[in-house]
Backbone as CSV, one residue per row, in Angstrom:
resi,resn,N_x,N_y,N_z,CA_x,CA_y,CA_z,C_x,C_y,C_z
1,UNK,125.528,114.591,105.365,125.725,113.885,104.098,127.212,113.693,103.822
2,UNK,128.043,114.598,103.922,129.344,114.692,103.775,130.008,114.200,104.750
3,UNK,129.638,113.153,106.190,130.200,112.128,106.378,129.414,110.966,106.327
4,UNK,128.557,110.828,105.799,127.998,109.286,105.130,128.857,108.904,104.141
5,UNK,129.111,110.212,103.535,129.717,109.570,101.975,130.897,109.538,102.227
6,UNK,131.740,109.774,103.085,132.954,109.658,103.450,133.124,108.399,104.139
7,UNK,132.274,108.217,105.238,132.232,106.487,105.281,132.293,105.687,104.695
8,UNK,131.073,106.116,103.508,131.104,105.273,102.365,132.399,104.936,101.713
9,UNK,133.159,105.644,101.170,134.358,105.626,100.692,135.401,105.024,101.496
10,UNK,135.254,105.172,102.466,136.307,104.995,103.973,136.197,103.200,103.601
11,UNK,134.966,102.413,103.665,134.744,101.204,103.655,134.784,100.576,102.303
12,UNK,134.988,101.513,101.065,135.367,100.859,100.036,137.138,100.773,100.235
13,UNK,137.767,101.912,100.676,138.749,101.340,100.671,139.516,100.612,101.499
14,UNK,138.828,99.954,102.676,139.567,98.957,103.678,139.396,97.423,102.910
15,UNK,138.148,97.761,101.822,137.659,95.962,100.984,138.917,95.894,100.532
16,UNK,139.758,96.943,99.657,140.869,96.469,99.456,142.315,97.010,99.978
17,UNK,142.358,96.837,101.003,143.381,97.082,101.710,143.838,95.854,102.002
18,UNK,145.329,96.026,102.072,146.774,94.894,102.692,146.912,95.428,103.421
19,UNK,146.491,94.739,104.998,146.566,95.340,106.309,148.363,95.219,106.658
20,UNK,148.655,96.340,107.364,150.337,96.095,107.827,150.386,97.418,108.802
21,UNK,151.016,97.281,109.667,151.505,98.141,110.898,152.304,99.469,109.596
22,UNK,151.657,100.881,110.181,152.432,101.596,109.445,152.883,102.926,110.791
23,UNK,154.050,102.921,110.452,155.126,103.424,111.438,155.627,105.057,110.215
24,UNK,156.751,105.434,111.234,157.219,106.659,110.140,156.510,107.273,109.773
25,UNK,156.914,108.352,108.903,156.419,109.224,108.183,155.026,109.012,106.790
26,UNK,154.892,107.481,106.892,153.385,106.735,106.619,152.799,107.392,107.459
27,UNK,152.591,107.160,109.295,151.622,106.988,109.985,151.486,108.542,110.164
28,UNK,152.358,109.949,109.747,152.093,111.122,109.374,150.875,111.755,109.013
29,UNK,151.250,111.225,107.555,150.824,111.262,106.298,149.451,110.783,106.516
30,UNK,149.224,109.436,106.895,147.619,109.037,107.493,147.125,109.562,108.588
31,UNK,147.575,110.226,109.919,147.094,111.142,110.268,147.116,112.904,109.630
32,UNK,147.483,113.091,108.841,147.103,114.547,108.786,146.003,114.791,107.942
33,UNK,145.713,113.362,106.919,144.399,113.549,106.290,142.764,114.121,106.926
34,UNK,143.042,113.209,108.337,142.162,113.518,109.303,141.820,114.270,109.597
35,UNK,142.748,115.675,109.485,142.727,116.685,110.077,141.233,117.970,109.956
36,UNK,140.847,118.363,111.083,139.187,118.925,111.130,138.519,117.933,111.487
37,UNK,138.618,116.698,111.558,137.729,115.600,111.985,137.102,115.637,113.059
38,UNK,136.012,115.648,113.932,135.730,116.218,115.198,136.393,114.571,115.779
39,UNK,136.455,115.305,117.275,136.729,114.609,118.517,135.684,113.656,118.889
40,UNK,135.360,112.355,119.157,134.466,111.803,119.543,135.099,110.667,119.906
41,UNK,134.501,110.495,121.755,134.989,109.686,122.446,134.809,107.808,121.840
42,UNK,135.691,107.031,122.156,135.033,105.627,121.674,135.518,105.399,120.147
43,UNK,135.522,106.424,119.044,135.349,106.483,117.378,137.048,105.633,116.810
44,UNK,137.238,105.210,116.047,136.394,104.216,115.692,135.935,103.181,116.994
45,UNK,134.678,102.508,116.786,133.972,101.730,117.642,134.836,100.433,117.437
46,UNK,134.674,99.648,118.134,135.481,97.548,118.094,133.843,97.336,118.106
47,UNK,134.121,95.984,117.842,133.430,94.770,117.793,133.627,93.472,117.950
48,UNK,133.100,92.489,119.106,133.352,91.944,119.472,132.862,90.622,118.494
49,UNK,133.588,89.681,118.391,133.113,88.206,117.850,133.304,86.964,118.900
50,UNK,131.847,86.567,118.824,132.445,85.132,119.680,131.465,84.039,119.137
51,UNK,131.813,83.940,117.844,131.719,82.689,117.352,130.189,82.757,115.862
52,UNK,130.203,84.201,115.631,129.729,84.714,114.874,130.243,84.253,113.252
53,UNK,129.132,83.747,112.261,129.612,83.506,110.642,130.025,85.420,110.356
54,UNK,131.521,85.008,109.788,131.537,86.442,108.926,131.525,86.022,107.401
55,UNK,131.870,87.477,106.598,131.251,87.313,105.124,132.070,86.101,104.360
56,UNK,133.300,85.511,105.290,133.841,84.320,104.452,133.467,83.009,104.809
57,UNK,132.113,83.050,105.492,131.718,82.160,106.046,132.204,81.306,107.077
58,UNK,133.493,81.815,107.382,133.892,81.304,108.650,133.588,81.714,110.186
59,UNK,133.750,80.913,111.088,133.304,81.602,112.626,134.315,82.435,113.188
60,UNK,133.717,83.952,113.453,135.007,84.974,114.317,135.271,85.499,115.434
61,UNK,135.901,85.333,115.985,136.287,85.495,117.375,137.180,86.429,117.786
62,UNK,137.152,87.103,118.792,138.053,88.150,119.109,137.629,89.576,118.675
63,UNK,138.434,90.557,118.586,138.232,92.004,118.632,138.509,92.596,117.322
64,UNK,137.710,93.560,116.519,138.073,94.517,115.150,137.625,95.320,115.135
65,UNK,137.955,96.522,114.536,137.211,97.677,114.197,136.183,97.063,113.401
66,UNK,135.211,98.333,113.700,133.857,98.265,113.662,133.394,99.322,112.531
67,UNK,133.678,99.373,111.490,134.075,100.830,111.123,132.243,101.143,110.159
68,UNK,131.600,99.690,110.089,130.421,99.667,109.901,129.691,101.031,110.994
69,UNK,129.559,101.082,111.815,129.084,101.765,113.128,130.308,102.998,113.338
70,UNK,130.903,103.801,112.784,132.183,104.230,112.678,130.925,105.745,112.957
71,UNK,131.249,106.882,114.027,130.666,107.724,113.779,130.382,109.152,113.287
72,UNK,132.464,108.973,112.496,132.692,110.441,111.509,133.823,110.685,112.259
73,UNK,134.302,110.081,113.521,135.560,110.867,114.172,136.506,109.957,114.841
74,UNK,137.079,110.556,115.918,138.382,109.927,116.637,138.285,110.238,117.923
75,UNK,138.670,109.458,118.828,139.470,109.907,120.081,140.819,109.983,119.811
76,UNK,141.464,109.799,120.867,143.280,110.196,120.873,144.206,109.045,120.291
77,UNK,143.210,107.497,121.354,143.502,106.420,120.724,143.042,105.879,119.787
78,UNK,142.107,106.000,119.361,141.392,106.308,117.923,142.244,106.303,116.771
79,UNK,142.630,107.428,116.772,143.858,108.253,115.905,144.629,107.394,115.613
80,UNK,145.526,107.248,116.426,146.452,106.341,116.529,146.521,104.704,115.979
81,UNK,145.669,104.228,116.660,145.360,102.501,116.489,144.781,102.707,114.825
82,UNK,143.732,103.804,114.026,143.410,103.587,113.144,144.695,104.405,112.253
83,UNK,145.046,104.771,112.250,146.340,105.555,111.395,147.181,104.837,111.115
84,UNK,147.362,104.053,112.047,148.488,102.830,112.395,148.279,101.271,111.797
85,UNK,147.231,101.492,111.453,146.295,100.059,110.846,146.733,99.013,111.869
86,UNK,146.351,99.162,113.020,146.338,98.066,114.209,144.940,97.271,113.949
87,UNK,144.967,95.968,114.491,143.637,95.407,114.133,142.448,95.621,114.841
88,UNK,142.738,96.487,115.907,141.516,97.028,116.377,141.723,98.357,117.233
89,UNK,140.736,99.229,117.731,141.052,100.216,118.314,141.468,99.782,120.135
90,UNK,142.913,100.102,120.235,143.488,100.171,121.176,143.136,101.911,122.516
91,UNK,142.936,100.796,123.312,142.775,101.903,124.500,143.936,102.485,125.535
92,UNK,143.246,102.063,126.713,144.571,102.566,127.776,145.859,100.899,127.866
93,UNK,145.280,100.258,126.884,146.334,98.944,126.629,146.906,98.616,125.500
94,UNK,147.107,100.107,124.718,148.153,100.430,123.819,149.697,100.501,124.696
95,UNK,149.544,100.808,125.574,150.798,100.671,126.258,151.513,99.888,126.113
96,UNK,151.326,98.246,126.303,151.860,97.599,126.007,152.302,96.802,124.865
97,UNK,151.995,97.920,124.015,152.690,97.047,122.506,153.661,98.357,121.894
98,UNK,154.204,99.339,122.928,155.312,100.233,122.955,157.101,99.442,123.180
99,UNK,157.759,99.455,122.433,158.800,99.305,122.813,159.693,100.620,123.746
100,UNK,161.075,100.271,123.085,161.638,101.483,124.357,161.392,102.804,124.133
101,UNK,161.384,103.688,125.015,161.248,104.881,124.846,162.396,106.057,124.234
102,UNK,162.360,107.138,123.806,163.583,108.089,123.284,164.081,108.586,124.488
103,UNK,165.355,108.261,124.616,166.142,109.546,126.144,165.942,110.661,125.844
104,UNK,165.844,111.305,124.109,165.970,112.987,124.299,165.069,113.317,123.249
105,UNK,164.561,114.384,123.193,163.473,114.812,122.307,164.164,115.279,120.884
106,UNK,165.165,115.488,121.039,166.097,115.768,120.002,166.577,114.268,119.075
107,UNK,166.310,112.952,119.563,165.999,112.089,118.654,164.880,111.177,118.646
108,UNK,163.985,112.039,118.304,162.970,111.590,118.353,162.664,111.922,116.617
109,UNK,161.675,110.661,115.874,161.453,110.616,114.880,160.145,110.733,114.314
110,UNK,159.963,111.252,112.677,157.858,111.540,112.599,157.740,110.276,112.649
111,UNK,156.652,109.792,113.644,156.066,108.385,113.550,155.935,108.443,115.211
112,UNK,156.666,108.462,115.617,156.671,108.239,117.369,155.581,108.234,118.193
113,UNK,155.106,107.552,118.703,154.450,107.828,119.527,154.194,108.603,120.940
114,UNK,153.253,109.600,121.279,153.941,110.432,122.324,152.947,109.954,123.081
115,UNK,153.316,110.135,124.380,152.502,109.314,125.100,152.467,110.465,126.911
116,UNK,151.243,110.215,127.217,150.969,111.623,128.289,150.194,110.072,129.208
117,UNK,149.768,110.494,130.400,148.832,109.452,130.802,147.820,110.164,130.543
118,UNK,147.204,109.122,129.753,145.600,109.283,129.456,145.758,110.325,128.434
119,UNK,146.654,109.933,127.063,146.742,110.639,125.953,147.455,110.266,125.287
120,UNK,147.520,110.092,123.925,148.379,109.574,123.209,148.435,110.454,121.745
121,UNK,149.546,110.952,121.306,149.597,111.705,119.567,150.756,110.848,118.930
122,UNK,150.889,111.617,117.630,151.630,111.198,116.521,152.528,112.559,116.341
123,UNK,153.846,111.793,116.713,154.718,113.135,116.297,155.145,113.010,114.858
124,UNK,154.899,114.471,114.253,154.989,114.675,112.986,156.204,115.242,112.538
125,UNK,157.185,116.083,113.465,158.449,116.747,113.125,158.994,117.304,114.103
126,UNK,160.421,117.597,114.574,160.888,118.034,115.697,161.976,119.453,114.666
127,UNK,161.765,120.692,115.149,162.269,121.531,115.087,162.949,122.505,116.100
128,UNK,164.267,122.174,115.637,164.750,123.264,116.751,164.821,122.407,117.999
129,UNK,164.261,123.488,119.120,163.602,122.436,120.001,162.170,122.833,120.433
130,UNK,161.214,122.609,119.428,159.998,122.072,118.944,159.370,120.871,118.493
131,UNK,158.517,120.368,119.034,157.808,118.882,119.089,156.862,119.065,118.405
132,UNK,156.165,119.213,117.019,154.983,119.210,116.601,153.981,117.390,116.718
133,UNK,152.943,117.709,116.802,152.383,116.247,116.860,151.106,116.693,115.938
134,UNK,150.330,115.431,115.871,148.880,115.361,115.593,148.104,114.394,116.669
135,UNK,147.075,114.884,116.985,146.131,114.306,118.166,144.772,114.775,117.947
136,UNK,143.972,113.882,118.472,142.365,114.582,118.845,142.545,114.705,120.125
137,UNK,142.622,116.260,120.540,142.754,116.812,121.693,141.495,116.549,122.950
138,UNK,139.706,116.868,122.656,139.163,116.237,123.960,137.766,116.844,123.247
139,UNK,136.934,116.310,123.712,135.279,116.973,122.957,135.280,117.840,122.859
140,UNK,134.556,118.132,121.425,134.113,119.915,121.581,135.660,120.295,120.255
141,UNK,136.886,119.265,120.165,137.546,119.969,119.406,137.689,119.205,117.751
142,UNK,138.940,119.237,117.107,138.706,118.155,115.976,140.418,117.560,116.072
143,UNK,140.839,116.833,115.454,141.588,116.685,114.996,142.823,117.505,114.513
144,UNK,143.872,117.829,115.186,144.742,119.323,114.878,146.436,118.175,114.421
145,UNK,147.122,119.356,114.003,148.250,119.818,114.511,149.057,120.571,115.652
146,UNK,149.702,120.074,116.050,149.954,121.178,117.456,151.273,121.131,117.724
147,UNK,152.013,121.594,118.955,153.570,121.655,119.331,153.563,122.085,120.654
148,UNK,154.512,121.153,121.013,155.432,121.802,122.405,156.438,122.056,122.406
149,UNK,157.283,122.895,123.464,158.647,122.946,123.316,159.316,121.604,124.307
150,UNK,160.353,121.259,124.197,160.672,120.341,124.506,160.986,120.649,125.976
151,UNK,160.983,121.579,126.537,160.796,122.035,128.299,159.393,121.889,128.488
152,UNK,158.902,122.191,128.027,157.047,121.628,128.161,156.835,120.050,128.509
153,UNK,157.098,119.375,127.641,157.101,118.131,127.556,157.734,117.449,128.729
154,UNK,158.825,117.879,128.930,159.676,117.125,129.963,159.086,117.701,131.072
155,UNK,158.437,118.949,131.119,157.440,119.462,132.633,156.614,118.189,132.701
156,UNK,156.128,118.295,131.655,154.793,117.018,131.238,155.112,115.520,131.923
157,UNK,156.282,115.328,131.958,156.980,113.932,131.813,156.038,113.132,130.755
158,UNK,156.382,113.825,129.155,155.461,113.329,127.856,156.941,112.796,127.800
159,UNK,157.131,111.603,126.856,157.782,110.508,126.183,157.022,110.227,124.643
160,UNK,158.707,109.842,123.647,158.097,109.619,122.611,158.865,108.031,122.421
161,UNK,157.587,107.035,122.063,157.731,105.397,121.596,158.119,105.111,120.563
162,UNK,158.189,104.091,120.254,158.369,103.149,118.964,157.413,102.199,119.250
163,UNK,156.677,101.697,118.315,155.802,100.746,118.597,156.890,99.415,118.592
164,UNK,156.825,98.187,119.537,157.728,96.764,119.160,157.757,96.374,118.094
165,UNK,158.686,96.034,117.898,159.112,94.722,117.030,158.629,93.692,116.964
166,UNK,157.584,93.306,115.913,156.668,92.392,116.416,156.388,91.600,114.842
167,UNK,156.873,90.608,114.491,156.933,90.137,113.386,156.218,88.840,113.455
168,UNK,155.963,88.129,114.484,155.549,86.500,114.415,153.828,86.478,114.835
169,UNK,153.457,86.099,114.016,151.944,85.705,114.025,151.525,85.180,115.678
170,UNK,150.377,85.479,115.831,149.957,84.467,117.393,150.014,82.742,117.291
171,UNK,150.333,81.854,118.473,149.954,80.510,118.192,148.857,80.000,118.466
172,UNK,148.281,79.076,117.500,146.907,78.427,116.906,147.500,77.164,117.980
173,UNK,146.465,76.655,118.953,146.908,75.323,119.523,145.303,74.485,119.398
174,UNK,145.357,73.332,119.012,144.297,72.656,118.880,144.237,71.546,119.468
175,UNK,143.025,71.133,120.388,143.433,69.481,120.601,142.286,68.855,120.596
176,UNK,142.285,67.445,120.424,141.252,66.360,120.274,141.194,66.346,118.812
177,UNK,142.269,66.540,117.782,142.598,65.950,116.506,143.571,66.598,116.226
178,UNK,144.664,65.479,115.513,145.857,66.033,114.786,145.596,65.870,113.411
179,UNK,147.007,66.333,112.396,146.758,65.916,111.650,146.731,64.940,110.963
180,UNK,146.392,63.991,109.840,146.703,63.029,109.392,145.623,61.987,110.677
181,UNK,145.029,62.147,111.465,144.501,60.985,112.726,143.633,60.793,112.440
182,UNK,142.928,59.218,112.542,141.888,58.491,112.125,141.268,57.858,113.510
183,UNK,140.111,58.704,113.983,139.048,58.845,114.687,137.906,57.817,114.886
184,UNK,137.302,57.382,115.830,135.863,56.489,116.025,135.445,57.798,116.475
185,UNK,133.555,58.009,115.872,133.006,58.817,116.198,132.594,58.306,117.968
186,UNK,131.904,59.551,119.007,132.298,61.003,118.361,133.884,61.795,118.639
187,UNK,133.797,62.755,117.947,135.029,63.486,117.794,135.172,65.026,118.734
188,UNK,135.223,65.229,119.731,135.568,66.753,120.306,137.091,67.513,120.131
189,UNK,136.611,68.595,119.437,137.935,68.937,119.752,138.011,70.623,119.922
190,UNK,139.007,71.327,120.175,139.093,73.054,120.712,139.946,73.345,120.054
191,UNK,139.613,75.025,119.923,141.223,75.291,119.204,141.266,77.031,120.121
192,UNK,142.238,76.843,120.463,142.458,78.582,120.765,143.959,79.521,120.156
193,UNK,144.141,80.804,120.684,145.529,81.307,120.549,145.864,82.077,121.620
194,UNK,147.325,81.651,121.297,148.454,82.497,122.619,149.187,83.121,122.104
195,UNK,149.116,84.450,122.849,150.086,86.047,121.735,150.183,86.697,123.056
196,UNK,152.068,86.680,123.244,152.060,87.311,124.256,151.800,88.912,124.649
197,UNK,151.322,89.490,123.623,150.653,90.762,123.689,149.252,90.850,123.817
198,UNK,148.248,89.811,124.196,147.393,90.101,123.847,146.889,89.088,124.508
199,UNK,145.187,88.812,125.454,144.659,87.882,125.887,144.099,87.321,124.869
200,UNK,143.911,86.423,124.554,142.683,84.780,123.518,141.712,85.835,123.270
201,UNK,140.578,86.300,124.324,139.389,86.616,124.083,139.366,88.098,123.102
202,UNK,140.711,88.691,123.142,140.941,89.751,122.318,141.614,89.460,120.435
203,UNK,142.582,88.761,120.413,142.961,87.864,119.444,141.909,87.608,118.174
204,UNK,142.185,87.711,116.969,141.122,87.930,116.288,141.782,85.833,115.869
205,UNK,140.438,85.317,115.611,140.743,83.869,115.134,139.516,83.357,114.775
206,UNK,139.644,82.732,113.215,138.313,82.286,112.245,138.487,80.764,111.708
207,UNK,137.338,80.089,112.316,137.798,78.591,111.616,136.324,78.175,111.115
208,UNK,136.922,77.133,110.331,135.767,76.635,109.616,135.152,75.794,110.246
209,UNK,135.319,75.500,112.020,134.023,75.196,112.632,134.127,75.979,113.987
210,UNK,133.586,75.711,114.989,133.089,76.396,115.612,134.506,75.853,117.199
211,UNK,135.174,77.484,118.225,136.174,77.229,118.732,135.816,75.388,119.382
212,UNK,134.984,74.914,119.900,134.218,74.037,120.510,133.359,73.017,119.447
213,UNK,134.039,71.807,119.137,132.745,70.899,118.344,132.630,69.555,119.027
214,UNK,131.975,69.105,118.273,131.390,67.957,118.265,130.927,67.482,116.802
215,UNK,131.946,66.511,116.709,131.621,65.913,115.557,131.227,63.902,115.469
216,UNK,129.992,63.384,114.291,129.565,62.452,114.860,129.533,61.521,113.980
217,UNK,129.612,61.873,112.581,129.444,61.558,111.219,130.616,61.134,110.504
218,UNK,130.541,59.869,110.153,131.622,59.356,109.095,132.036,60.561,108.548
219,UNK,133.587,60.229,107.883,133.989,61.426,106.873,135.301,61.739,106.650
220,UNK,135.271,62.097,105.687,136.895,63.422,106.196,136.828,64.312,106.285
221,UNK,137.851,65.145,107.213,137.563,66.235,107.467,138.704,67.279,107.312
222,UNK,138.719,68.876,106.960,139.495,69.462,107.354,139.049,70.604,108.028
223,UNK,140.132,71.340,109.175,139.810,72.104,110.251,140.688,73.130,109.807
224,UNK,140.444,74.191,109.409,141.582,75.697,108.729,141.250,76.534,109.900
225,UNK,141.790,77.270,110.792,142.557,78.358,111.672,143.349,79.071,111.125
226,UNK,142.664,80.576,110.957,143.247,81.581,110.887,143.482,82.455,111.971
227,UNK,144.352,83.231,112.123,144.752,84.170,113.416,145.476,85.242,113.155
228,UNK,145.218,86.757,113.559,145.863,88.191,113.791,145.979,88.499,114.680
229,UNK,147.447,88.952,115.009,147.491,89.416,116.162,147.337,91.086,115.980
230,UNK,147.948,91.794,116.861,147.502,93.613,117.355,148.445,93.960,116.120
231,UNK,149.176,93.588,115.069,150.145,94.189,114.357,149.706,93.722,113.337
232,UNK,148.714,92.697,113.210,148.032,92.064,112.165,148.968,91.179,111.434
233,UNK,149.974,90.654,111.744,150.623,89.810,112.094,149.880,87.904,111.499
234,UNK,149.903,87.244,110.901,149.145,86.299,110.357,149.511,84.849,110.540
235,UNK,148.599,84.077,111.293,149.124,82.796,111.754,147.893,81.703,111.358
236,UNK,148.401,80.711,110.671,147.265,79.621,110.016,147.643,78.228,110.630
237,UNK,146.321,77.312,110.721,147.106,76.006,111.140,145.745,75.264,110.188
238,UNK,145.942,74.128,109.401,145.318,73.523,108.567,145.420,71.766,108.915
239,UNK,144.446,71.410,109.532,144.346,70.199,109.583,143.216,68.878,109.578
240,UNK,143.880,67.412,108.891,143.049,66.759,108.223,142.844,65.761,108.838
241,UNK,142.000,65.272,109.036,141.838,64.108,109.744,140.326,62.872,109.284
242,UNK,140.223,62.031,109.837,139.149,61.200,109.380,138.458,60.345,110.645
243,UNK,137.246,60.530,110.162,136.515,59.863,111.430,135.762,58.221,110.526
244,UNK,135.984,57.241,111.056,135.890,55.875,111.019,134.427,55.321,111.639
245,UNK,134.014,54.671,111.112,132.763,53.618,111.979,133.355,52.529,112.468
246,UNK,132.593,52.163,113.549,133.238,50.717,114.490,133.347,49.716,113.196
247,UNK,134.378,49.125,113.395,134.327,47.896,112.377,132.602,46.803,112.339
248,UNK,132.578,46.115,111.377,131.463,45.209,111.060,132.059,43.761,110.601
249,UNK,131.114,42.976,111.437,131.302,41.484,110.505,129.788,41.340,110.224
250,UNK,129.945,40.030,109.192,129.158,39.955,107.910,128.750,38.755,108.219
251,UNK,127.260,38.321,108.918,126.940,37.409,108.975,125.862,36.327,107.893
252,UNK,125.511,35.172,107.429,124.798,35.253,106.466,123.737,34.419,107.443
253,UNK,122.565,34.488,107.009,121.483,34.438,107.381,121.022,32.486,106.925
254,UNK,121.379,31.859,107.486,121.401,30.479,106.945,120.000,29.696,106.672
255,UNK,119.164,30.408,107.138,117.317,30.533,106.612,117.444,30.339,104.786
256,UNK,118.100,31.355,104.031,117.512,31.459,102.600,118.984,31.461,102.275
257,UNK,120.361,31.455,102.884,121.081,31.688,102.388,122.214,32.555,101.238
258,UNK,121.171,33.386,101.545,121.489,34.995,100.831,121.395,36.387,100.987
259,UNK,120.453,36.395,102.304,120.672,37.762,102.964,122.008,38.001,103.740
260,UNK,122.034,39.178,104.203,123.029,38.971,105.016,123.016,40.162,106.203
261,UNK,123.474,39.773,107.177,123.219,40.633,108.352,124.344,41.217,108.562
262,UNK,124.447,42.727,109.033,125.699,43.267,109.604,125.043,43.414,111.447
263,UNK,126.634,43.364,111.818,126.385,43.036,113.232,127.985,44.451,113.453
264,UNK,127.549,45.186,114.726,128.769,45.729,115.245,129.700,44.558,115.925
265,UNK,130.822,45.111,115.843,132.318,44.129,116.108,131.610,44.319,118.256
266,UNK,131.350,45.549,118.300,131.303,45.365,120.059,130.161,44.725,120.619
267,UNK,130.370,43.513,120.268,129.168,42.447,120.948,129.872,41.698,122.041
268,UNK,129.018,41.162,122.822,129.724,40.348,124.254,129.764,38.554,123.554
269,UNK,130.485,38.004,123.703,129.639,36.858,123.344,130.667,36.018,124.556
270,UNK,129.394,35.108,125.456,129.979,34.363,126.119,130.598,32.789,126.241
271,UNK,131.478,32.339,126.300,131.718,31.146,126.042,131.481,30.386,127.110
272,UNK,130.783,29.327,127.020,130.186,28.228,127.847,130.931,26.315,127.594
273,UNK,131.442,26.324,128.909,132.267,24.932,128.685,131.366,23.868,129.547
């Protein structure tokens, strides 16, 4: 019961959360709440979208926590990717959204990322020469505090990160309509994104039609693209366009002299001399 209702709560407060990369002595502070949490491999779970309505009625694509299906705990990367408010739980390809590493353990800062192969914590304070971190250590344990000495570590060849510098949204590229372009049905057009951290099929991106259409129907139209990248990072592209019917001429019907016939403009007509 006492982690249902903690879920429960957990998912009232992401409805209102302002997602943002939290680094420093934030990403501390959000891991030590955790702390006793059991170990469980996978936790939080992702979820995949490929082309699924979400609750804003738009179609979603790409990768998010899953926190619906969330099962009370953490793995190592777990910890981390959710502490960190990354947009989804990062695995053994957290790696690459590390910038440079610290030369000495002695400047190393709370926030850092420490990084083992096939392990990852949150360093919380360096004393002396003491490394305290927070991690979910391996099944069977929970969520701790812990420390090495900094001869440990370097036995280890453990390193502490900075996550990059990563400020610019992914790019939204669309083709088979621009904006402002006036169309004869039908209309195809695609839209995807490119983030050099991250493949398309991972990339979270929601539009108000589907990545792939077909459109056939007089009209105007607009096409809204939204996009997050791994830092949650926010990139939009909004565009309007109009689809046209073949032109018509207006023939009159010289029988009664008042009906009148529409004819499409793409008729053959042959001239005979």
């Amino acid at each position: 019961m006492k982690v249902r209702i903690s879920i429960f709560l957990l998912l009232i407060l992401l409805a209102g959360q302002s997602f943002a990369i939290v680094t420093g002595q934030a990403l501390v502070d959000a891991a030590r709440q955790w702390i006793g949490w059991p170990y469980i491999w996978g936790d939080p779970p992702n979820r995949t979208y490929s082309g699924q309505k979400g609750f804003d009625g738009f179609y979603w694509y790409g990768v998010l926590f899953d926190m619906r299906n969330w099962h009370g705990g953490f793995d190592c990367s777990g910890l981390v990717s959710y502490c960190a408010e990354l947009r989804r739980h990062y695995a053994a390809d957290m790696d690459s959204l590390f910038g440079a590493g610290r030369l000495y353990w002695n400047y190393a800062q709370p926030g850092d990322i420490m990084r083992h192969p096939g392990h990852f914590r949150i360093l919380s304070d360096v004393i002396d020469t003491f490394v305290y971190f927070i991690h979910a250590p391996h099944t069977g344990d929970t969520v701790k505090e812990d420390w090495r000495t900094f001869r440990q570590l370097d036995i280890l060849e453990e390193h502490a990160y900075l996550f990059m510098d990563d400020h610019a949204g992914p790019e939204i590229i669309v083709t088979g309509v621009e904006d402002g372009g006036v169309y004869s049905p039908p209309v195809n057009f695609t839209y995807l994104v490119n983030d050099p951290n991250e493949y398309d099929p991972y990339v979270f991106v929601e539009g108000n039609y589907l990545k792939e259409t077909k459109l056939t129907e007089t009209g105007d139209y607009t096409l809204r693209i939204f996009a997050k990248d791994w830092a949650m990072n926010e990139s939009n592209k909004i565009i309007h366009f109009k689809i046209v019917g073949p032109s018509q001429v207006i023939f009159t019907d010289p029988s009664d002299g008042a009906s009148e016939v529409d004819v499409y403009k793409n008729i053959i007509i042959t001239l005979r001399w």
